[in-house]
N, C-alpha and C positions, 0 to 999 in steps of 0.2 A: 837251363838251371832247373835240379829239380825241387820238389816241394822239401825235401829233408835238408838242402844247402838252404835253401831259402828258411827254413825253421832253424837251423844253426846261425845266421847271419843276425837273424833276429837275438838269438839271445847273445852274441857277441856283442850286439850294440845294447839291450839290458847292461850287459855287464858294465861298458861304457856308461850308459847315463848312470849308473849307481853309483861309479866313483866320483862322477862329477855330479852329483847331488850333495855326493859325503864333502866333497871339495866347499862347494856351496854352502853346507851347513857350517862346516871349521870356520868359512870365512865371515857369516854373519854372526859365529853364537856372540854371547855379549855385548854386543853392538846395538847402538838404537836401531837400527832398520831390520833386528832380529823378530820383532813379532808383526812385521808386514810383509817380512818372506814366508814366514810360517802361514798367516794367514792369505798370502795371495800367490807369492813366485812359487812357492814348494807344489803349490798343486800340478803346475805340469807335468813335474816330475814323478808325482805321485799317480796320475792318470797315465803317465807312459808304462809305468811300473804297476798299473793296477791297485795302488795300495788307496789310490781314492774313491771317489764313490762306486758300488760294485754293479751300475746300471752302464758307467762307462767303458766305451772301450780301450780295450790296453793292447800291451805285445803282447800277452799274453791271449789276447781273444785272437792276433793273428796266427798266433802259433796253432791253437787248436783251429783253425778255418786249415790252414795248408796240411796239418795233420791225418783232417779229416775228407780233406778233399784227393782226387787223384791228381797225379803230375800231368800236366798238358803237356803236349807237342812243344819240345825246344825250341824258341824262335829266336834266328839269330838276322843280324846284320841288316838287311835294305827288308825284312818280310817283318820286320818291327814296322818301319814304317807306312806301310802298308797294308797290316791289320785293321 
């Protein structure tokens, strides 16, 4: 796999947690348990997403790591487990 499949996978699963954050917020707004998601569940999402504290890392800091790095050598099959 190279580094640019592996930076698109990445942000196909972004795209994924996004909607099931947006899922998540539809289903706590108005609800009493809405401002203990805010203040406690929404941060994963938010730290997956980068949108929380900017010391953290997100997909985002993976994205630019394989960006920036070169592709390694394919390893497929039985040289996985063997590395």
């Amino acid at each position: 796999m190279t580094n640019a499949e592996r930076v698109q996978m990445i942000q196909e699963a972004q795209e994924l947690i996004e909607q099931a954050m947006q899922m998540v917020d539809d289903a706590v707004n108005g609800t009493a348990i809405e401002a203990n998601y805010e203040a406690y569940g929404k941060y994963g999402f938010n730290q997956l997403l980068g949108n929380g504290n900017p010391y953290d890392s997100s997909l985002n800091t993976l994205i630019e790591e394989f960006e920036n790095e070169e592709d390694d050598e394919e390893i497929t099959g039985l040289d996985k487990i063997y590395q």
